[in-house]
C-alpha positions, 0 to 999 in steps of 0.5 A: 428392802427399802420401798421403791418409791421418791421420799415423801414431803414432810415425811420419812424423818431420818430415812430420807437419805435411804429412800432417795438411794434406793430409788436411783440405785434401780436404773442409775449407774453408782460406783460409791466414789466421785466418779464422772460416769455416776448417775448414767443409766446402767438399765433402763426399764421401760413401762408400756403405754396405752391405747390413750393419746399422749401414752406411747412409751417411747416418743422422738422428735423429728430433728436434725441429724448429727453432722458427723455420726457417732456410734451408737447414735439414734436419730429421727428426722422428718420420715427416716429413723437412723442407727448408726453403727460401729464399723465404719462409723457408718449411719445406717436408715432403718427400714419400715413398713407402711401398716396403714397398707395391713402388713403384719409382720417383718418382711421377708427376703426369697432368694432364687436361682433361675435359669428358665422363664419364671413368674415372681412369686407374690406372698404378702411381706415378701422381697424377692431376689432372682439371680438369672442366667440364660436367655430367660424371663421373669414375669412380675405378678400384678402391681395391684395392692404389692407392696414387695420389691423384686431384684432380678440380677443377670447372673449370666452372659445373655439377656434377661428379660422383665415382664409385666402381667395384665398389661402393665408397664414398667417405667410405661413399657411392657417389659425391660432387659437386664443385658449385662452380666451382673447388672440388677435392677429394683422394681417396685409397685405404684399400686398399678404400675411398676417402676424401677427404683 
């Protein structure tokens, strides 16, 4: 097999040609003949990086999002990273988490059917969803230090109530009502607090 490798200056009389071939055919898309989708990537292996500034193998720059989506597309503006999907051609956010907070993995959803009072639960990563039905209560852990989002849904016909531990507040009242069927409602913390999103 020919080195893996660009030709070098002044050298590699007569294997130029080969050299430089071989080095593209690695990553580069060649059908043999003119052909407008030559020279495309068909893979794309990426080296890792290191703990040095300026080292990070993958780097995008914050700019304008494209005026009208197109499939496929990744883009970054500001603080929000963006794919955009093929059904719909519908751009969609990519969610994040904050590690400067000590997360240390994926997020993970709970989905839970209530139908009696109930404290939420306060694993770390954690999105909870209650779906409830009865006259019942949900009861928020302590905002301290949570970084999880809570959904309670009224699944039923009476009212569903939200609320807090340690005197908390949600929106600055001790608790909130969910009194519709199908109504939900996001709460997140203010590392003291809760607001509903």
């Amino acid at each position: 097999m020919t080195e893996q490798r660009l030709p070098t200056l002044n050298g590699d009389d007569g294997a130029w040609g080969s050299i430089l071939n071989q080095f593209l055919a690695k990553e580069h898309y060649n059908t043999g003949i003119d052909n407008p989708l030559n020279g495309g990537h068909s893979t794309i292996t990426v080296r890792a990086g290191s703990a040095t500034a300026g080292t990070s193998p993958i780097k995008l720059t914050s700019g304008p999002i494209l005026t009208t989506p197109e499939a496929g597309a990744i883009e970054f503006t500001t603080d929000k990273l963006y794919f955009t999907q093929t059904t719909g051609t519908a751009r969609r956010v990519i969610s994040t988490y904050d590690d400067s907070l000590g997360a240390t993995g994926a997020i993970s959803r709970l989905i839970s059917t209530i139908v009696t009072n109930t404290t939420a639960g306060s694993a770390t990563n954690t999105d909870y969803v209650y779906l409830v039905s009865g006259t019942t209560t949900v009861t928020l852990p302590t905002a301290v230090a949570n970084t999880n989002i809570y959904t309670v849904t009224n699944t039923g016909t009476n009212t569903v109530t939200v609320a807090t531990t340690s005197s908390q507040t949600i929106n600055g009242s001790n608790s909130v009502t969910i009194p519709l069927t199908n109504m939900s409602l996001d709460f997140v913390s203010t590392n003291s607090n809760w607001t509903i999103k």
